[in-house]
RODO-2510 file (C-alpha; in nm, 4 decimals, decimal comma):
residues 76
     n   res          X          Y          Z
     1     x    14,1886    10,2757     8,0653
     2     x    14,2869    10,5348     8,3561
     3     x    13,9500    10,6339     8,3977
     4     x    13,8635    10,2740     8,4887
     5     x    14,0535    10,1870     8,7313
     6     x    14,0070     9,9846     9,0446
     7     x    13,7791    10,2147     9,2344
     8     x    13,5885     9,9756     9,5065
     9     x    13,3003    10,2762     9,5756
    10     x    13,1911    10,2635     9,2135
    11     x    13,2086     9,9062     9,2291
    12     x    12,9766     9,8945     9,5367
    13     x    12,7363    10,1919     9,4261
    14     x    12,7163     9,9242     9,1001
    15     x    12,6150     9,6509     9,2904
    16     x    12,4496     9,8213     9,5430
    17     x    12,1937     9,9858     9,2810
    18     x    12,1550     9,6381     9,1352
    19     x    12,0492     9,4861     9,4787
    20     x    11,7831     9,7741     9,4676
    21     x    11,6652     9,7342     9,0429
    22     x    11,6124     9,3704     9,1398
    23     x    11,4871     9,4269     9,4805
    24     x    11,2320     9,6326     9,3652
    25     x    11,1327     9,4229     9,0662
    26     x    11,0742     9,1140     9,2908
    27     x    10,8845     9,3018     9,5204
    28     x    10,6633     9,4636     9,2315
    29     x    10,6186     9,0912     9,1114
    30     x    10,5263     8,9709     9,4467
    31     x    10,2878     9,2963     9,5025
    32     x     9,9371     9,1248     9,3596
    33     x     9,9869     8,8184     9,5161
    34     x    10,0534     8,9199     9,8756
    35     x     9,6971     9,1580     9,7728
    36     x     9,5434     8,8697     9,6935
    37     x     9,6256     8,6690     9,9633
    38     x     9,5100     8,9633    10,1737
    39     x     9,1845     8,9621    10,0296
    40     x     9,1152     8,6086    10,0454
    41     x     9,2125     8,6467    10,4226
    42     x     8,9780     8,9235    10,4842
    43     x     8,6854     8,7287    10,2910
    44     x     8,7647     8,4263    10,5624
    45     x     8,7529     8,6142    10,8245
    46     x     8,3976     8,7809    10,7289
    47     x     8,2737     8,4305    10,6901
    48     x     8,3741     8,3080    10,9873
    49     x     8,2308     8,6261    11,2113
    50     x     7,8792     8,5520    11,0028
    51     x     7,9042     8,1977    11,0937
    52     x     7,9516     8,3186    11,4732
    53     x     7,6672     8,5302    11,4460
    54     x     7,4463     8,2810    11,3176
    55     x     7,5739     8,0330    11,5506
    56     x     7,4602     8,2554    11,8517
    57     x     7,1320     8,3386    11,6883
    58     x     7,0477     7,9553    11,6597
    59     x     7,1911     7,9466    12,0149
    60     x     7,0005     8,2233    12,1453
    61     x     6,6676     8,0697    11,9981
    62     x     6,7336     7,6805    12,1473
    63     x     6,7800     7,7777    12,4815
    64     x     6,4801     7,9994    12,4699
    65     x     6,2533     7,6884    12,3042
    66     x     6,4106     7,4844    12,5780
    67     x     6,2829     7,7777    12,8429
    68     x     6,0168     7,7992    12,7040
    69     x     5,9349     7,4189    12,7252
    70     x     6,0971     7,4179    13,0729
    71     x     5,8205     7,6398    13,2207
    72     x     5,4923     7,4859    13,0311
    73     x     5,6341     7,1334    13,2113
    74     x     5,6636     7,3480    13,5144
    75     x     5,3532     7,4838    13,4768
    76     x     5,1388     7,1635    13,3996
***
């Protein structure tokens, strides 16, 4: 009973090892999800930079029809 005696730093290296067991489990849990989330966020962002890339080619080749009708008008 002497050994255990009201010693408050063993009683916060207790709970302060706790706080770090269960810190480190939740974060191990949360691990794939925050991965996941990561890679659904990259995939979104490669589809939208494709969609801008198409969008400029499709822009690129209207306003070179509309030239391109611009001078035969011009021309006639």
């Amino acid at each position: 009973m002497a050994d255990q005696s009201f010693d408050v730093g063993r009683m916060a290296r207790n709970q302060e090892s706790r706080i770090a067991a269960s810190t480190a489990i939740g974060l191990n849990a949360v691990k794939p999800m925050i991965q996941f989330q990561v890679s659904l966020l990259r995939l979104w962002a490669d589809n939208i930079e494709a969609l801008a890339e198409n969008y400029e080619k499709g822009l690129d080749t209207f306003s070179s029809a509309v030239e391109d009708r611009w001078q035969q008008q011009r021309a006639a």
